[in-house]
C-alpha positions as a Markdown table, in Angstrom:
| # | Residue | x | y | z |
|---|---|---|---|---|
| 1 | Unk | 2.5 | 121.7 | -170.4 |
| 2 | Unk | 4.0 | 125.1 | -169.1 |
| 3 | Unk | 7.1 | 126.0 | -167.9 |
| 4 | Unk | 8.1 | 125.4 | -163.9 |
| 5 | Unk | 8.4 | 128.6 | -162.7 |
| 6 | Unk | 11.2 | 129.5 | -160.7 |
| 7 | Unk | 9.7 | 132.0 | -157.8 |
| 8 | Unk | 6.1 | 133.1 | -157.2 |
| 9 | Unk | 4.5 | 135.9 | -155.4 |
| 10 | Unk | 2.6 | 135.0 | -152.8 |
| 11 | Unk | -0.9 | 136.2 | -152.7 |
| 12 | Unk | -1.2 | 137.1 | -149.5 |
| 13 | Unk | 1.9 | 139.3 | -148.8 |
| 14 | Unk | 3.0 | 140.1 | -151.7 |
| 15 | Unk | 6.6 | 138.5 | -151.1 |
| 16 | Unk | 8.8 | 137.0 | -153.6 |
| 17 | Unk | 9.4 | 132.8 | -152.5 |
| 18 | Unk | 11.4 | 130.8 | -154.2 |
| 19 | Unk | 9.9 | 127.4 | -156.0 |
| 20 | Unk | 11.3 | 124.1 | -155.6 |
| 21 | Unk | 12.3 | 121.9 | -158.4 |
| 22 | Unk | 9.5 | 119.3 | -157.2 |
| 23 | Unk | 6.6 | 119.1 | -155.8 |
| 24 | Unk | 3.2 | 121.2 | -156.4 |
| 25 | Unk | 3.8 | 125.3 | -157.0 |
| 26 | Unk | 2.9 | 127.1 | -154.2 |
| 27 | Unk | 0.3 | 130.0 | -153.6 |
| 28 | Unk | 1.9 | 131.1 | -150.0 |
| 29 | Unk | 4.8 | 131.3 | -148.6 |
| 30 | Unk | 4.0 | 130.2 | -144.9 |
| 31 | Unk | 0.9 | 128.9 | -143.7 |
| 32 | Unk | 0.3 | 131.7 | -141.8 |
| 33 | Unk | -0.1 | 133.6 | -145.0 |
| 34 | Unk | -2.5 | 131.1 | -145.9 |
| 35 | Unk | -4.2 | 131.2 | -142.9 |
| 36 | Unk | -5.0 | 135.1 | -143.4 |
| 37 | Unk | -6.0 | 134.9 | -146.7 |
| 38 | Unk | -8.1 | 131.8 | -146.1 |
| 39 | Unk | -9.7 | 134.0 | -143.3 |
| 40 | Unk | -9.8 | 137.7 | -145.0 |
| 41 | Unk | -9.6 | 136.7 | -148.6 |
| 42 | Unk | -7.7 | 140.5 | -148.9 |
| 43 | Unk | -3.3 | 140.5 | -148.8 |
| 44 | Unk | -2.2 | 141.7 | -145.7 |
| 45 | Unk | -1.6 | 145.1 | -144.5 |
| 46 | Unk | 1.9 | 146.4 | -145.7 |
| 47 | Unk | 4.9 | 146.2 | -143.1 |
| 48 | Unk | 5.2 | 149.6 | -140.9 |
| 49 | Unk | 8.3 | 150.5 | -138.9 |
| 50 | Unk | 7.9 | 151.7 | -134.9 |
| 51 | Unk | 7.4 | 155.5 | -134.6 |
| 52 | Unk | 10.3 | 155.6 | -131.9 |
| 53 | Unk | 12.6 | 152.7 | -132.1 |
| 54 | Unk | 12.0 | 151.8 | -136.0 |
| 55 | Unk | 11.3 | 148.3 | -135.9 |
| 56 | Unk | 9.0 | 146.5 | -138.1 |
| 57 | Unk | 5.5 | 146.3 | -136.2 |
| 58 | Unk | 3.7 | 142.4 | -137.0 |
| 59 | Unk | 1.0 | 142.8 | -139.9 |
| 60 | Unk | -1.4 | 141.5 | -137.6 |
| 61 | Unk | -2.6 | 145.4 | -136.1 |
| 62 | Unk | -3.0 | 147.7 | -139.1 |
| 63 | Unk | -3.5 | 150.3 | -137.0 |
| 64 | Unk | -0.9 | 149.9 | -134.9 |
| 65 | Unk | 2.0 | 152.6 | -134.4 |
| 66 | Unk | 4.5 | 151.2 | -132.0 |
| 67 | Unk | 6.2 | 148.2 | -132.1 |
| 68 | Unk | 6.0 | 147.7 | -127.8 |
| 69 | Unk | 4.0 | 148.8 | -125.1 |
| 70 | Unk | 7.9 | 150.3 | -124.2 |
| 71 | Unk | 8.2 | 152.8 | -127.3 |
| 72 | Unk | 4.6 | 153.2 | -126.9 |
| 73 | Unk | 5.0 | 155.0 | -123.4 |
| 74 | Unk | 8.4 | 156.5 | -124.3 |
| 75 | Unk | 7.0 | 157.7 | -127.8 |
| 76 | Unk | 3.8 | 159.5 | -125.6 |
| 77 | Unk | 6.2 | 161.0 | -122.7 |
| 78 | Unk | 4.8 | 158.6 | -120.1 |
| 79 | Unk | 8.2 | 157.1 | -119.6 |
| 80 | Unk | 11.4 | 158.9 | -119.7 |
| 81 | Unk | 14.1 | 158.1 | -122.3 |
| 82 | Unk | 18.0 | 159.1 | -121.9 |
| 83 | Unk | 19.8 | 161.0 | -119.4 |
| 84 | Unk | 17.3 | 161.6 | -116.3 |
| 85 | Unk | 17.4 | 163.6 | -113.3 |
| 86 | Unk | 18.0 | 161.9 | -109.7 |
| 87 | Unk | 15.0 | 163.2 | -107.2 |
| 88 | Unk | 14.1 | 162.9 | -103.7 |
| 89 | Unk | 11.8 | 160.6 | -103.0 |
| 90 | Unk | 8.5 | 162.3 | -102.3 |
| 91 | Unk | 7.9 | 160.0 | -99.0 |
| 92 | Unk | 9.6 | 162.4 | -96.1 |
| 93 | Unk | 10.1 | 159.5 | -94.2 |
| 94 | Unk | 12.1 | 157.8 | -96.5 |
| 95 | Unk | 13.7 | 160.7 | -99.1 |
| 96 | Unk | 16.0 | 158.6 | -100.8 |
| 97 | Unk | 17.4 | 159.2 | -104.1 |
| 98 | Unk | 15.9 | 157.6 | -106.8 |
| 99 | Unk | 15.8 | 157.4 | -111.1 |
| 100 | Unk | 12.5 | 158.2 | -111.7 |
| 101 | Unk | 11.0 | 155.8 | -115.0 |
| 102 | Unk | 8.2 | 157.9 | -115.6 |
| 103 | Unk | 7.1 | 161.7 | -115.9 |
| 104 | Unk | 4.3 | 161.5 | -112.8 |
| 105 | Unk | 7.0 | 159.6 | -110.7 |
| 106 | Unk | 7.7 | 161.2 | -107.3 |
| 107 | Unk | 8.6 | 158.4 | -105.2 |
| 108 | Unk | 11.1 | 155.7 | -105.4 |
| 109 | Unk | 8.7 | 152.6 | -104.8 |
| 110 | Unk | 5.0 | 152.0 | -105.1 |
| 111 | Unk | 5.0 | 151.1 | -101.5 |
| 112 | Unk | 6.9 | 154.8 | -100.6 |
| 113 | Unk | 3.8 | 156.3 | -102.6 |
| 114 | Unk | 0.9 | 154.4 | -100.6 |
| 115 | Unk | 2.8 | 155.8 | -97.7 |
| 116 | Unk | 3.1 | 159.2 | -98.8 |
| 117 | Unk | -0.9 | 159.4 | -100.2 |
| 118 | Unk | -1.9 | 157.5 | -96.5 |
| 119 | Unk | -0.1 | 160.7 | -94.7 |
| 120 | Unk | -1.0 | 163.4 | -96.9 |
| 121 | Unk | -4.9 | 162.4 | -96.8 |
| 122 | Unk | -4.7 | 161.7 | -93.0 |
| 123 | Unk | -3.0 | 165.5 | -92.6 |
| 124 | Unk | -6.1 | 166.9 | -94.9 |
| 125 | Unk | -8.5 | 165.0 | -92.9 |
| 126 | Unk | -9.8 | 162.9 | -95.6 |
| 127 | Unk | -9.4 | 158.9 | -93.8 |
| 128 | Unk | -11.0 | 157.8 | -90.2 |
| 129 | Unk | -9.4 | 154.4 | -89.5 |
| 130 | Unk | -12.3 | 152.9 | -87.6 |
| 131 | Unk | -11.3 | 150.9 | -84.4 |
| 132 | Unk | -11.1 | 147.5 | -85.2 |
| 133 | Unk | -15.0 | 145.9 | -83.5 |
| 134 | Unk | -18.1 | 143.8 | -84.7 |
| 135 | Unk | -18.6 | 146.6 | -87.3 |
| 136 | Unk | -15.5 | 146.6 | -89.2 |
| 137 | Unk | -15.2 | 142.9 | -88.5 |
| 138 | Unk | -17.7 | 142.3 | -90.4 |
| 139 | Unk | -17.4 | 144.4 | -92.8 |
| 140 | Unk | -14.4 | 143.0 | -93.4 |
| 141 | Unk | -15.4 | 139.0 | -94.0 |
| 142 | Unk | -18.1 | 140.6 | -96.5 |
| 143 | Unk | -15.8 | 141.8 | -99.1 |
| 144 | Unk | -13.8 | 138.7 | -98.2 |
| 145 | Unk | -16.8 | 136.6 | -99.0 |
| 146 | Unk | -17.9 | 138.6 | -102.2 |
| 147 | Unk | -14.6 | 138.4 | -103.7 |
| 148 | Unk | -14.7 | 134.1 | -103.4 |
| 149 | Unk | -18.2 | 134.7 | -104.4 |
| 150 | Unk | -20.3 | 132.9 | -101.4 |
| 151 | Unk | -22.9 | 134.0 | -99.9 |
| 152 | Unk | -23.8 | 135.9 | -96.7 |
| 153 | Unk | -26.1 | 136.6 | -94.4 |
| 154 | Unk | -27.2 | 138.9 | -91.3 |
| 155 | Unk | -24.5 | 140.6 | -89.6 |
| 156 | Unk | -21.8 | 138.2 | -87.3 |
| 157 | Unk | -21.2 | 140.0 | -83.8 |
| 158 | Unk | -18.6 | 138.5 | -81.9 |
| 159 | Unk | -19.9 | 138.3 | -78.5 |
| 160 | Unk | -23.4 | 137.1 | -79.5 |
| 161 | Unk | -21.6 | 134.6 | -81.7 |
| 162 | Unk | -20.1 | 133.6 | -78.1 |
| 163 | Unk | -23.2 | 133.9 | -76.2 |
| 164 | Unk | -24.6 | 131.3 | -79.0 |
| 165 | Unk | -21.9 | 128.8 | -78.3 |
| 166 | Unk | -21.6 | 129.7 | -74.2 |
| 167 | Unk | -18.1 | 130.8 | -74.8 |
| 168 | Unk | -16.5 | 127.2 | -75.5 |
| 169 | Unk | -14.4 | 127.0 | -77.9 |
| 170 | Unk | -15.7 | 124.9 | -81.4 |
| 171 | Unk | -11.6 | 123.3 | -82.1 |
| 172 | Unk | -10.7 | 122.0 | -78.8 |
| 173 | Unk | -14.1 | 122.6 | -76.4 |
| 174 | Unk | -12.0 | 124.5 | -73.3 |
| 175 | Unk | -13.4 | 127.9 | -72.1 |
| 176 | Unk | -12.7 | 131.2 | -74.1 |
| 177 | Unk | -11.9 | 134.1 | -72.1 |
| 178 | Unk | -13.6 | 137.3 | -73.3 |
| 179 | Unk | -11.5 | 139.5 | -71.6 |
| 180 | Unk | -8.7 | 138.9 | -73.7 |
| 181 | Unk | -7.3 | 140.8 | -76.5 |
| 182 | Unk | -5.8 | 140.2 | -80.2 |
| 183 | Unk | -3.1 | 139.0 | -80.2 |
| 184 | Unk | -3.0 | 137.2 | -77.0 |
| 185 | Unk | -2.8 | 133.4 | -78.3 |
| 186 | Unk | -5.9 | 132.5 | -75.8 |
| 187 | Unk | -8.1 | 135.6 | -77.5 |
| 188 | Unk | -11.5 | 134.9 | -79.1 |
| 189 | Unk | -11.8 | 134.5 | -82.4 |
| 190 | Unk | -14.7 | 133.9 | -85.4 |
| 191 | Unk | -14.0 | 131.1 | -87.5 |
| 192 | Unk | -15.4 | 130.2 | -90.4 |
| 193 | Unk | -16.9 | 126.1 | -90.1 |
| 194 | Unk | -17.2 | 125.5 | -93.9 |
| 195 | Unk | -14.0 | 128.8 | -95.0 |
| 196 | Unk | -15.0 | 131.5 | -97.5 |
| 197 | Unk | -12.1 | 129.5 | -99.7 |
| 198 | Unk | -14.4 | 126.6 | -99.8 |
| 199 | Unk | -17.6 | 128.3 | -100.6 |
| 200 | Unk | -18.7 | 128.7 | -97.1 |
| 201 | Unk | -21.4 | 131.6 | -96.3 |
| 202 | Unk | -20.4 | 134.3 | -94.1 |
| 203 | Unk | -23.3 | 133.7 | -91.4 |
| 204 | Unk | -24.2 | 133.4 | -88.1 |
| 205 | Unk | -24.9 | 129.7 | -89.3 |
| 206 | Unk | -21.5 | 128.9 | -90.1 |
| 207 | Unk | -19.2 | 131.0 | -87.5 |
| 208 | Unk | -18.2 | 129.7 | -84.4 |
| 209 | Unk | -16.1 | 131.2 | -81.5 |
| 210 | Unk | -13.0 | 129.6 | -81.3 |
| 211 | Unk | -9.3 | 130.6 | -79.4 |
| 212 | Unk | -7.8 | 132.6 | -81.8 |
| 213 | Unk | -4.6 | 129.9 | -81.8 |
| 214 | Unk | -6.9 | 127.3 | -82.9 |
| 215 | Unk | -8.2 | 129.3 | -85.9 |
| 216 | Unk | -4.7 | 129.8 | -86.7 |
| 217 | Unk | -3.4 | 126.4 | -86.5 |
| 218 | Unk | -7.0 | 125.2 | -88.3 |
| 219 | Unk | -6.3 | 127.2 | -91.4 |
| 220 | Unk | -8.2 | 127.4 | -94.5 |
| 221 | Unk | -9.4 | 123.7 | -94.1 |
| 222 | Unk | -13.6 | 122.7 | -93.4 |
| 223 | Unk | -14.8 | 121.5 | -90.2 |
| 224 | Unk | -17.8 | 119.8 | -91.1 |
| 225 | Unk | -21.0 | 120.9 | -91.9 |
| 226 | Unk | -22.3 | 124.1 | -91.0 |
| 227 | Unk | -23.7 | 125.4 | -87.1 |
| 228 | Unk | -27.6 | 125.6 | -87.0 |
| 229 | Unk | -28.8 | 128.1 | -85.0 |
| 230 | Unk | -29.2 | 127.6 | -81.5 |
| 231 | Unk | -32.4 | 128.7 | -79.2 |
């Protein structure tokens, strides 16, 4: 019978471990060295230290060369390291004095820089804000509906949604005045029977008019099944 030894190598990383005085001799040193080699049957990749900061990067990535998505930008010049610059935020509505964190930084918040694009590609002529009608409406509950993935259907017009349901409304059954407009509590609004939360289509099927308070106070909840078409 051989001598104990006192410290093996372990096969996987190549680092020294020390052996205990009982017990069966170890191969690893942690089971996640045995976990690699049980996987990869090769020792891991050697330790390699950050490119900018100089910390040692996990041997899980061999390729690897920064230690942080942080030293990874500041190592590329996307983000700005040391003494920086104030500027004036790029937004002439706003123009305040800002830090920027990153070289293509020209405004001092992301909203400042939805503002400033929104101006400058109104100026150039390159946005039409359609009035808000049937068209855009519907547009609009389309992309609603394909990002809950439901269905749709032919295209929901307000007023011959109304016509359908002789201008009552579906929550409470009083009269809906046409004539007024958004945001007037009273105003017509579509509702959504079975909501586009729920899996509901967005169809002539399942809309209904309703006051626009009562779509409101309704909320994302069903209402039973869905409207069949009517005449």
């Amino acid at each position: 019978m051989g001598k104990r030894p006192t410290e093996i190598v372990c096969k996987s990383c190549a680092e020294r471990v020390q052996v205990r005085s009982t017990g069966p001799v170890p191969k690893y040193c942690s089971p996640q060295c045995r976990t690699w080699w049980a996987h990869y049957r090769k020792p891991m990749p050697p330790l390699r230290a950050c490119r900018w900061c100089g910390e040692l990067i996990p041997r899980r990535s061999s390729g690897q060369r920064f230690c942080s998505r942080l030293c990874s930008e500041i190592g590329r010049g996307i983000r700005l390291y040391g003494p920086r610059r104030q500027l004036a935020c790029a937004n002439t509505a706003c123009g305040k004095l800002f830090l920027p964190g990153f070289r293509t930084q020209r405004c001092c918040s992301e909203a400042c820089g939805k503002r400033r694009w929104a101006l400058q590609a109104k100026a150039e002529g390159r946005t039409y804000q359609e009035p808000w009608g049937d068209r855009r409406r519907d547009r609009y509950h389309r992309r609603r509906a394909l990002k809950k993935a439901t269905s749709t259907g032919e295209p929901v017009l307000r007023d011959a949604i109304g016509e359908r349901d002789r201008w009552k409304c579906g929550q409470c059954g009083r009269k809906v005045d046409r004539t007024l407009a958004y945001p007037h509590p009273r105003s017509p609004s579509l509702d959504h029977v079975v909501p586009l939360s729920q899996g509901g289509a967005h169809s002539p099927e399942n809309v209904q008019i309703t006051h626009l308070e009562c779509n409101v106070s309704k909320g994302a909840r069903g209402g039973g099944e869905q409207l069949l078409l009517i005449g």
